[in-house]
C-alpha positions as CSV (number, residue, x, y, z in Angstrom):
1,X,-40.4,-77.0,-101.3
2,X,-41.0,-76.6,-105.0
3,X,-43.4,-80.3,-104.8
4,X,-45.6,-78.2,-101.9
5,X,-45.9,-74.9,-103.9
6,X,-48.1,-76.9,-106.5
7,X,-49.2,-80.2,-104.7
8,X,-50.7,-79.3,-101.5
9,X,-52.0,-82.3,-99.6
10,X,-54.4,-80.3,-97.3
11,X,-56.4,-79.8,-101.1
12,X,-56.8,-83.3,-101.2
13,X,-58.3,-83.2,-97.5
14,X,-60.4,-80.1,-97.6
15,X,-60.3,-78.4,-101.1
16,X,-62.8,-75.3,-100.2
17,X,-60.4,-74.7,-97.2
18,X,-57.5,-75.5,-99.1
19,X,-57.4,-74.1,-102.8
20,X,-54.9,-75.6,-105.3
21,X,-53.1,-73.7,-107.2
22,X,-54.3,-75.6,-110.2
23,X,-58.1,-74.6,-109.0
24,X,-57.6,-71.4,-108.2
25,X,-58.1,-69.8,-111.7
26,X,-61.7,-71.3,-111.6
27,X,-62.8,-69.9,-109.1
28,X,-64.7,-67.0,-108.6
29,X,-64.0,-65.2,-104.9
30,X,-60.2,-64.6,-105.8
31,X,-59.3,-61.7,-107.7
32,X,-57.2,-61.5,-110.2
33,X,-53.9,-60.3,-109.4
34,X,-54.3,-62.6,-106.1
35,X,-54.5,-65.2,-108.7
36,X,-51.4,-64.3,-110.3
37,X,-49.6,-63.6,-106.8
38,X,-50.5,-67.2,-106.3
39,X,-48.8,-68.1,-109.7
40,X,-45.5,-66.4,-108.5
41,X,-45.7,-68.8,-105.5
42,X,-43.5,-70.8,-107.2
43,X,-41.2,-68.4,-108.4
44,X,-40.2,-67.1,-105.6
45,X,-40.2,-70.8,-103.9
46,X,-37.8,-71.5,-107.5
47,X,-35.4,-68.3,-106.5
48,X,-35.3,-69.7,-103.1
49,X,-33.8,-72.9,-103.6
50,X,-31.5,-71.0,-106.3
51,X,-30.6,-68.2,-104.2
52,X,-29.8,-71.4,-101.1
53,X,-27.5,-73.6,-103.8
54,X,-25.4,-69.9,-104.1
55,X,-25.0,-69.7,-100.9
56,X,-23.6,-73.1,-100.4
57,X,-21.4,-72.5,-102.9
58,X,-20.2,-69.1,-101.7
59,X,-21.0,-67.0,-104.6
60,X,-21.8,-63.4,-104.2
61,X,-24.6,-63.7,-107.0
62,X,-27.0,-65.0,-104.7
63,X,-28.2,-61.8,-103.5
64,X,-29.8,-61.3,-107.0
65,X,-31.8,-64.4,-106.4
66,X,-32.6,-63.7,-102.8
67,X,-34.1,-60.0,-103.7
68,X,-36.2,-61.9,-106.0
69,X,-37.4,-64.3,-103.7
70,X,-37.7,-61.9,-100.3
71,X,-39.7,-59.6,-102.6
72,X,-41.9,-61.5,-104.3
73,X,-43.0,-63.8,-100.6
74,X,-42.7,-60.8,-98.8
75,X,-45.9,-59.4,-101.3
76,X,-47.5,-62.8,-100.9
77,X,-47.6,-62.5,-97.6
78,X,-48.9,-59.0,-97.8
79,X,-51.8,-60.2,-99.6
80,X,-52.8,-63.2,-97.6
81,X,-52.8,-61.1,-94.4
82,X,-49.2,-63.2,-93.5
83,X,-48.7,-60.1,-91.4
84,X,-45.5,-61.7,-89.5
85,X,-44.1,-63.0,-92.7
86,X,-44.5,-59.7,-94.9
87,X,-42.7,-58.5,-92.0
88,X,-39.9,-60.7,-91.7
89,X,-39.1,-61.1,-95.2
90,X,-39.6,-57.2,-96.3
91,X,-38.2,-55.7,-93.0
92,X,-35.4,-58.2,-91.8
93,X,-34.2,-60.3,-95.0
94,X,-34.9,-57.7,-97.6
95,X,-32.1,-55.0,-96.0
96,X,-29.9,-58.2,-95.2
């Protein structure tokens, strides 16, 4: 999950379809907190997997790690007009 947050093989396909996030900074029709939302991809995609070991482990501490993650996709989403995932993740897993 972590490999496709920065490596996405559709940029190597199509890369004006597809933005990287390593392009992304370059280029000029994103603004810049979409930019940064971009950036925090991979932090919520990091708190994810953390928040997922937890849970395999049983420890209560994972919902710290899951707020993170919920919150921070569930903006993502807002911002990419992900309607059904801002939904999911900010309606359904955020109160869970």
């Amino acid at each position: 999950m972590l490999w496709n947050t920065f490596f996405d093989l559709n940029h190597f396909i199509n890369p004006n379809l597809y933005p990287s996030v390593w392009t992304i900074v370059n280029r000029q029709d994103y603004h810049p907190w979409q930019q940064v939302l971009l950036f925090l991809n991979g932090i919520a995609a990091f708190t994810n997997v953390i928040c997922i070991i937890l849970i395999s482990f049983g420890k209560i501490s994972n919902f710290f790690w899951g707020f993170f993650a919920v919150s921070i996709y569930g903006c993502i989403a807002l911002v990419w007009d992900y309607v059904g995932d801002m939904q999911l993740n900010l309606f359904f897993f955020f109160p869970f």
